[in-house]
Steps between C-alpha positions, in 0.01 A plus 500: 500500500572483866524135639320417813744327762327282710621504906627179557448454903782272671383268727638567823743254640385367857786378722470177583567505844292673788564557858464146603792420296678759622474355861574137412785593330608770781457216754695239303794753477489535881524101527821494266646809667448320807630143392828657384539658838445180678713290290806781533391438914567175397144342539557142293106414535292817482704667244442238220114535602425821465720543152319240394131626605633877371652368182241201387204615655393880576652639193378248294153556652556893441548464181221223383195654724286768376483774694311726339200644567268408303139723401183305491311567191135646539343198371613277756346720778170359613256755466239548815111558442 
């Protein structure tokens, strides 16, 4: 007797980040890039501030917000008539 092998479907893995993420992150590189090049020019009060808004805020924020897009179910749709 043959056995009958049932398909078992993965569920496909979402990445967790979206474009918004993307940006923040993008941005808060540009910040750091451009702390280290002001602290090399030898900047003593804007280079600590922008490593520290690159560093402890946008990539933190990157990483915590959803930015995802998310699909509204059909149910949730008002209906007109």
């Amino acid at each position: 007797m043959a056995k009958k092998v049932k398909k078992v479907e993965k569920e496909r893995y979402e990445w967790p980040f979206g474009p918004k993420n993307y940006i923040i992150f993008g941005v808060g590189l540009l910040v750091i890039i451009l702390g280290y090049i002001s602290l090399a020019s030898g900047s003593i009060t804007l280079a600590p501030i922008l490593l520290i808004l690159g560093y402890c805020v946008l990539i933190p924020v990157a990483i915590i917000i959803d930015g995802r897009k998310r699909e509204v179910p059909a149910e949730s749709v008002k209906s007109e008539g």
